[in-house]
C-alpha positions in Angstrom: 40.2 88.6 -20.0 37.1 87.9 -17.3 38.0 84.7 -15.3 36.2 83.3 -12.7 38.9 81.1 -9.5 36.8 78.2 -8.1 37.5 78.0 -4.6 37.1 74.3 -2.6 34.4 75.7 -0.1 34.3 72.2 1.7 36.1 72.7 4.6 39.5 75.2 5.8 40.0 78.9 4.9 38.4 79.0 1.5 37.1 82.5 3.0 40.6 83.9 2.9 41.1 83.1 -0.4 38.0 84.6 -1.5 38.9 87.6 0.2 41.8 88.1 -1.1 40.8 87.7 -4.9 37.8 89.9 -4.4 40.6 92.5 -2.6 42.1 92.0 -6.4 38.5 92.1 -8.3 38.4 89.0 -9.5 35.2 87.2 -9.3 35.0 83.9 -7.0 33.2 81.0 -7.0 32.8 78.5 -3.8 33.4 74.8 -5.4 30.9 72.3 -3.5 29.8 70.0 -6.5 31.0 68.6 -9.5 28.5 71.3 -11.3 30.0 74.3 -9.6 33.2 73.3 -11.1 31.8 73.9 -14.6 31.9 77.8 -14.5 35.1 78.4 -13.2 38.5 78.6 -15.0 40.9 77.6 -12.3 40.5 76.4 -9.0 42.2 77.1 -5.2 42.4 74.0 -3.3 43.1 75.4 0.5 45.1 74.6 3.9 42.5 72.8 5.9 42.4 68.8 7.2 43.7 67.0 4.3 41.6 63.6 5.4 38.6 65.5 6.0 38.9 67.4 2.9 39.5 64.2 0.8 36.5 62.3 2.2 34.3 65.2 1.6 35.7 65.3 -2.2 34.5 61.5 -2.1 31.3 62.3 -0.5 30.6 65.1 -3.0 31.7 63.0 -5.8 34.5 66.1 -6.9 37.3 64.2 -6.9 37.1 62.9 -11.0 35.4 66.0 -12.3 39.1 68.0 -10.8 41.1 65.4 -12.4 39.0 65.5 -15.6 39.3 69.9 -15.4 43.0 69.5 -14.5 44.3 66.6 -17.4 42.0 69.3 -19.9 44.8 71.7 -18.4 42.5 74.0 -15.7 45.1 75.6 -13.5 44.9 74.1 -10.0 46.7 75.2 -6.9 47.0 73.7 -3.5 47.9 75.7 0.2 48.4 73.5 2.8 46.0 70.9 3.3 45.5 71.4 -0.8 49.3 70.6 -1.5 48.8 67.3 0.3 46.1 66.5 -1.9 47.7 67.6 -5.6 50.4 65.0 -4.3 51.2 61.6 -6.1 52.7 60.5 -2.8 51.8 61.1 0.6 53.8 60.3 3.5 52.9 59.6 7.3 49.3 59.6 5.9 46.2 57.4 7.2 45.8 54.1 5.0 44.6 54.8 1.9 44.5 58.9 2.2 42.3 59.8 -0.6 44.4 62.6 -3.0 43.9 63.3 -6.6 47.2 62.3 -7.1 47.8 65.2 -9.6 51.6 66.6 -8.9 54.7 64.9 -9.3 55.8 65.3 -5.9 56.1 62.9 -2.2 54.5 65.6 0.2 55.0 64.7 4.0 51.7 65.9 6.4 52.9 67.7 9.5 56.0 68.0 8.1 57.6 70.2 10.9 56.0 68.9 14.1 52.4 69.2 15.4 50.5 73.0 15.9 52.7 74.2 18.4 55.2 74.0 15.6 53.6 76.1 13.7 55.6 79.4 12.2 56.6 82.0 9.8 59.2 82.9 7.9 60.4 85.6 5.0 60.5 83.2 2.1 62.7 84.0 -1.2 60.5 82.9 -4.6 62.3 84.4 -7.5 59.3 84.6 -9.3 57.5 87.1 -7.6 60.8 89.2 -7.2 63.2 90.1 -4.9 60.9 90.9 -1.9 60.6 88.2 0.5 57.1 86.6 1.1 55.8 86.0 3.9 55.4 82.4 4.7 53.0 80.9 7.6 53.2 77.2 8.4 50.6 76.0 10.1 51.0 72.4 11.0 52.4 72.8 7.8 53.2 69.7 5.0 56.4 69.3 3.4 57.7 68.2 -0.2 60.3 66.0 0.7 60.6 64.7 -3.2 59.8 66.0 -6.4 60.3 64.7 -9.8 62.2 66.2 -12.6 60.0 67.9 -14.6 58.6 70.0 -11.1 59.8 73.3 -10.8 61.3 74.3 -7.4 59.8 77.3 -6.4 60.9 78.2 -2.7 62.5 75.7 0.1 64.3 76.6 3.5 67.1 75.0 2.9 68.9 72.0 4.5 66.5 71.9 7.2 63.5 73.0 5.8 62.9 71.4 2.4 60.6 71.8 -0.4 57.7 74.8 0.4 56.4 75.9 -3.0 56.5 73.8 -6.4 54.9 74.7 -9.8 54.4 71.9 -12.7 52.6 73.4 -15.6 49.4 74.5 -14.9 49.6 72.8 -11.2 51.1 74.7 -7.8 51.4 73.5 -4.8 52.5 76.0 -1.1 52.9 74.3 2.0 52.4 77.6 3.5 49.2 79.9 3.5 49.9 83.5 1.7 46.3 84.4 2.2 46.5 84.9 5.1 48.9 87.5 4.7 47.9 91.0 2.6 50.6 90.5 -0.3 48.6 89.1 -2.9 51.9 88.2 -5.2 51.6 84.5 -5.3 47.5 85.3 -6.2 48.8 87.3 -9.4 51.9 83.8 -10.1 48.2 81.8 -10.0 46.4 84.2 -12.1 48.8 84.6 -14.7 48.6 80.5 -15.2 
């Protein structure tokens, strides 16, 4: 089956998400208005500025047309920045961070400490096997919570928390894995 991945091209590394699918042969599109959303049958929110990003959803009016494609059951994930914004509950946020609220989960922005705190790790996800992947945190967000129903993907542990989560046809990565060349988490997204 032909599918087109929507790709918020608004502000972060949309680019290296768009490289990486077209590494894979699957056709892109860049998301910049509510009609671009119309061809595409899932969509990459990616690591950027979370308030930037949300105030250009606003300013773009995107931010009903993705809820209205994600409630009809569009698969939607989140890197980064884009995890903060799937999340019902952000924490250490400005007042009134815009989000489209569409994940079950409390996500914390710079969860580990400011850019100089940035890192990567070999992370274990089940799902894609018993190879580690390859996580970068950059200025990276956490999910400190998540409800029930939200599958636990990956966390570091005691210290580290909550780094990949999956509800239905939503995932959310604190971490970037395009900008690595395993494309393993693309193919998890794909297969949504």
């Amino acid at each position: 089956m032909t599918q087109t991945v929507g790709i918020l091209a608004l502000q972060g590394d949309f680019a290296e998400h768009e490289a990486m699918l077209r590494r894979m042969g699957v056709a892109t599109r860049q998301v910049r208005l509510p009609q671009d959303l119309a061809d595409v049958d899932r969509l990459i929110i990616p690591g950027g500025e979370s308030t930037t990003m949300g105030t250009l959803l606003h300013r773009y009016n995107l931010f009903g047309p993705i809820q209205q494609r994600s409630a009809e059951g569009m698969p939607v994930w989140g890197t980064c920045a884009g995890a903060i914004l799937l999340a019902r509950t952000i924490q250490e946020g400005i007042p009134d961070q815009p989000a489209l609220q569409l994940m079950d989960i409390t996500v914390r922005r710079n969860g580990y400490g400011r850019q100089t705190d940035s890192f990567e790790v070999d992370l274990a996800l089940p799902i894609l096997g018993a190879r580690p992947l390859r996580g970068i945190f950059i200025r990276a967000p956490l999910i400190v919570a998540a409800a029930p129903h939200v599958e636990i993907l990956a966390d570091l542990g005691a210290h580290g928390g909550i780094v990949a989560a999956r509800q239905g046809h939503l995932l959310a990565t604190t971490f970037h894995p395009e900008l690595t060349p395993d494309d393993r988490l693309h193919r998890y997204f794909l297969e949504f």
